[in-house]
N, C-alpha and C positions, 0 to 999 in steps of 0.2 A: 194859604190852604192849597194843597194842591189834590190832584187825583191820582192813584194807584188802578192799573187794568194790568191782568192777566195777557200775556202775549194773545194777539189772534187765534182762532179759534176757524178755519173755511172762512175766514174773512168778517170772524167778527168777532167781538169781546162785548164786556160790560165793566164799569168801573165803581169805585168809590171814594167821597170826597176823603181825605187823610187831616186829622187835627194835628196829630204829632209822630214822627217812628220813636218809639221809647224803645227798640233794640235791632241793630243792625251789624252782623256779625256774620263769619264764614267756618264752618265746624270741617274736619276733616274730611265730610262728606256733603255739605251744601250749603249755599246760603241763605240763613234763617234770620227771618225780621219779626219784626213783633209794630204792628199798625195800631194807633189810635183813630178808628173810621169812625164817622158819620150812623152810617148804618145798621156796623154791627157791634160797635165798640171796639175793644182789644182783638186784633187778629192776626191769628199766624201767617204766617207767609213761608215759602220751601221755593229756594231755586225759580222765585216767580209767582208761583203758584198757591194760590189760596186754598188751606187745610181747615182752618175749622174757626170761628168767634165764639166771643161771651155771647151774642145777642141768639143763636139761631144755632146751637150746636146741637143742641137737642134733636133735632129733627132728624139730624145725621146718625148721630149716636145711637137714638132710640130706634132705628129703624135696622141699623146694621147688627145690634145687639141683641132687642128684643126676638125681633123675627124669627129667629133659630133657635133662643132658649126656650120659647114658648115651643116651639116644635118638639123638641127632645122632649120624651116624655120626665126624663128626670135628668138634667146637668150636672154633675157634681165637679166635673174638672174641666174648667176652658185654659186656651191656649191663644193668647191675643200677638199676633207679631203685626209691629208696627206699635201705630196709637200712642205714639211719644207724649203727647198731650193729655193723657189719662181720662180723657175721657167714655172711650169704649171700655173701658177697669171699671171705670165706677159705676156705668150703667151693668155690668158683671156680677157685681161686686152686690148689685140691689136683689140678687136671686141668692137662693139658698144654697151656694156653692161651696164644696170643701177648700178649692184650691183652684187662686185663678194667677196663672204663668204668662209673664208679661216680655215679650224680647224684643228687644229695639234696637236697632245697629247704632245710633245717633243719640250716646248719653248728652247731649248740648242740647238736644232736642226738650229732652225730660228737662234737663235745669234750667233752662229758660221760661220752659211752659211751667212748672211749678211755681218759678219767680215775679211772673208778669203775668200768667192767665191761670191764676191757682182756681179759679170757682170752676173750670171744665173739668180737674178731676176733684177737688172737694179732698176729701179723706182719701182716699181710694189706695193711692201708695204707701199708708199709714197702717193700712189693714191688716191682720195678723195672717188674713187667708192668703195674700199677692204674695206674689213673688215676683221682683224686676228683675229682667237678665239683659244687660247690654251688651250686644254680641248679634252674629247674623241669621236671622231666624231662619232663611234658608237652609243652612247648615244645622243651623238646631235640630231643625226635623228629620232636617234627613239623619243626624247620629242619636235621636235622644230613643231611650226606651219606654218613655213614660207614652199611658193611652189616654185618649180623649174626648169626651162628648161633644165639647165645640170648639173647632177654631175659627176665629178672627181674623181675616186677612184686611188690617186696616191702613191700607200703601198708599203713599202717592203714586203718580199715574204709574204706567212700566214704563220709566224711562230712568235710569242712571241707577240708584245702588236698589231702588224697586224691581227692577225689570225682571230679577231671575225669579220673582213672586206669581208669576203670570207665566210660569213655562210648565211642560206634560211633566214632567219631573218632581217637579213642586209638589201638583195634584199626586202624583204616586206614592209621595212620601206621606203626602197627608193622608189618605185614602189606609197607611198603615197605619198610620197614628191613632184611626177613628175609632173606636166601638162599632157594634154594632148597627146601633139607630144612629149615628156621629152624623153630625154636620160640617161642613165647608164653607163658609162665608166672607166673599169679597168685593169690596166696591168695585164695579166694572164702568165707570163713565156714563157718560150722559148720551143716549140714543138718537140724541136730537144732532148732536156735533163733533160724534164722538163713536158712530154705529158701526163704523170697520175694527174697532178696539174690540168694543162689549162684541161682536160677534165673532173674532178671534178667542176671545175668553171664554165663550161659550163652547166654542166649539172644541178645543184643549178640555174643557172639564169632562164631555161628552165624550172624549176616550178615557176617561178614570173611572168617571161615574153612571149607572144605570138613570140614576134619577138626578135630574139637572131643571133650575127652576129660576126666572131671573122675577125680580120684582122692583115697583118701581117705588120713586119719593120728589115730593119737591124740592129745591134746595136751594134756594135763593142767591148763596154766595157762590155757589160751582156754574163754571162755563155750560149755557144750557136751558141753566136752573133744573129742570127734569133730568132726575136722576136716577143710574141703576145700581142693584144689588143683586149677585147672582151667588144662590147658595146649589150643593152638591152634596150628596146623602147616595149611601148605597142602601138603606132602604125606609127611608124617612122621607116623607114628604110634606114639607112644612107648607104647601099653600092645603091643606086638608086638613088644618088642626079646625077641632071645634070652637065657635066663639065662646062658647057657655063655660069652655076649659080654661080658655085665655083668662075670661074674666074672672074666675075664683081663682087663679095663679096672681092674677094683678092684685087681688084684696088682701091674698094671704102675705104678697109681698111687701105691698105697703109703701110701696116710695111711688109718689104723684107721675104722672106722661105729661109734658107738653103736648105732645102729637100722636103717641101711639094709642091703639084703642084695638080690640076684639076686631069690629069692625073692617079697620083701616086695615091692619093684617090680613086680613081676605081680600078685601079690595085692590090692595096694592098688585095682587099676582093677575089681574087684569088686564091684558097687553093689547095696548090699541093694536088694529090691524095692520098697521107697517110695520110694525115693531117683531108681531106675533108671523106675518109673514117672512120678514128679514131671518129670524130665530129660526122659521122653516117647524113653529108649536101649534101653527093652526093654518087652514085655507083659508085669505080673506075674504069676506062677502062681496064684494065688488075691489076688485082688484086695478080698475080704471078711475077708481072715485077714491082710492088710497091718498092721504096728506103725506108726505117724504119728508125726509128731514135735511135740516139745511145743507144748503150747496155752497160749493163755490172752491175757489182754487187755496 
C-alpha cells in the first residue's frame, strides 16, 4: 500500500493511503488517474492534483451548484465549462432546468469518469435536458449566442489548459452571456494556502462585475481543506436569498443534500477577518489579533 500527496503546497501537503490505481493514463491534455483511496474511495487525479471522490464529492458539488441556483430566482438554462466528472450536471440537472450545456475540453476526462466513477454523475449525461460539448469552453463563450442564468466554472487550478478560465476576458464574455439576474460561479482555492490566487480572482471579477461575493466550504480532499467559491452577478446577490425561499425550492426539488442546507448557504458568506480583510469586504475588528494564513516558501 502506498501513499498518494498532492505536490507542496508553502511547504505543505496532505496525503492518502492508495489500495490500488485502477486507471493511469495521459489524454492530450493531462495526466489523469483514477485512485483506489483509503479515505475517499475512487478518486480522480489531474496532472497531480486531486479533483473530486466517490466518498465526499457532494460537498463540493452541492456547494458550487446549489449556491447560485438558489440565487437566481428562476434557472432555466446553465452553462457548466469544466466538470468532466459529471458531477456539477447532475447536481444541475436536480433543479427544474430547461437546458443544461456541459463543455469540457478533455473528452478522456468524461470516459474515464463515467467508466470508473459513474455514481458522481449517476444519469446526468443520459438526460434528455444535457447537452455535452467537448471543445474549449473558453472559446465557446466567447463565440456562442446562446443566454444564460448560470454559469459553472468547475476548473482545475489556472494553471495549463485551466488558466485562460481565470482571465478579465473570460469574466467579459461571461458577463454577455448572462441574463439579467445571471450568475458567475467559480472555484477559487483555498485561502488558507492558496490566498494570492482567490484574491487575484477576485480582483479580475471586480472589473466585470458590480456585485462580487466569495464564500466558503470544507473540503477535506483539497490542499487547505477550507475551501473557496467566488460567484459574480451584475445584479444578483446570492448571499441575500431568503432561507425560507431556499427551503420550499429544496422540497419542491426533491433530491436529498449531503451538506447543503438554507442555513449553511448564508453562513458560508461569513468571512473570517483575514479573509474579509485580504478581500479588502470588511474592516477587521482587531487587526493585530488577525490568524493569517499559512506561510512559508
Amino acid at each position: 500500500m502506498r501513499a498518494f500527496a498532492e505536490p507542496f503546497r508553502r511547504g505543505w501537503r496532505q496525503e492518502a493511503l492508495v489500495r490500488d490505481t485502477l486507471y493511469d493514463g495521459h489524454s492530450d491534455f493531462q495526466h489523469i488517474q483514477v485512485l483506489d483511496t483509503i479515505p475517499f474511495g475512487r478518486m480522480l487525479v489531474l496532472d497531480d492534483a486531486t479533483q473530486t471522490s466517490e466518498v465526499e464529492e457532494y460537498l463540493y458539488h452541492e456547494m458550487l451548484v446549489h449556491v447560485p441556483m438558489m440565487a437566481h430566482p428562476d434557472p432555466q438554462r446553465v452553462l457548466v465549462i469544466g466538470g468532466g466528472d459529471g458531477g456539477a450536471l447532475r447536481r444541475v440537472l436536480e433543479h427544474p432546468v430547461r437546458k443544461a450545456t456541459m463543455v469540457e475540453i478533455d473528452g478522456e476526462v468524461v470516459r474515464v469518469s463515467r467508466a470508473l466513477l459513474p455514481a458522481i454523475a449517476g444519469d446526468a449525461f443520459d438526460d434528455p435536458r444535457a447537452e455535452l460539448i467537448i471543445g474549449d469552453g473558453v472559446r465557446y463563450l466567447r463565440e456562442t449566442d446562446e443566454h444564460f442564468d448560470v454559469i459553472l466554472v468547475d476548473s482545475t487550478d489556472p494553471v495549463g489548459p485551466a488558466a485562460d478560465l481565470f482571465g478579465e476576458s473570460f469574466y467579459r464574455d461571461a458577463r454577455r452571456a448572462l441574463g439579467e439576474d445571471g450568475l458567475i460561479v467559480t472555484q477559487s482555492g483555498s485561502p488558507l494556502v492558496m490566498l494570492d490566487e482567490l484574491k487575484d480572482a477576485v480582483a479580475l471579477m471586480r472589473r466585470v462585475f458590480p456585485l462580487v461575493r466569495t464564500y466558503l466550504c470544507a473540503i477535506p480532499l483539497y490542499p487547505g481543506v477550507l475551501w473557496s467559491f467566488t460567484a459574480a452577478s451584475v445584479n444578483c446577490d446570492p448571499s441575500a436569498v431568503a432561507p425560507a425561499a431556499i427551503a420550499a425550492r429544496l422540497r419542491a426539488n426533491g433530491a436529498p443534500t449531503g451538506w447543503y442546507t438554507p442555513a449553511i448557504h448564508r453562513a458560508a458568506f461569513a468571512l473570517p477577518n483575514f479573509l474579509a480583510a485580504a478581500l479588502e469586504m470588511q474592516s477587521p475588528d482587531d487587526p493585530a489579533a488577525l490568524p493569517l494564513p499559512i506561510s512559508g516558501e
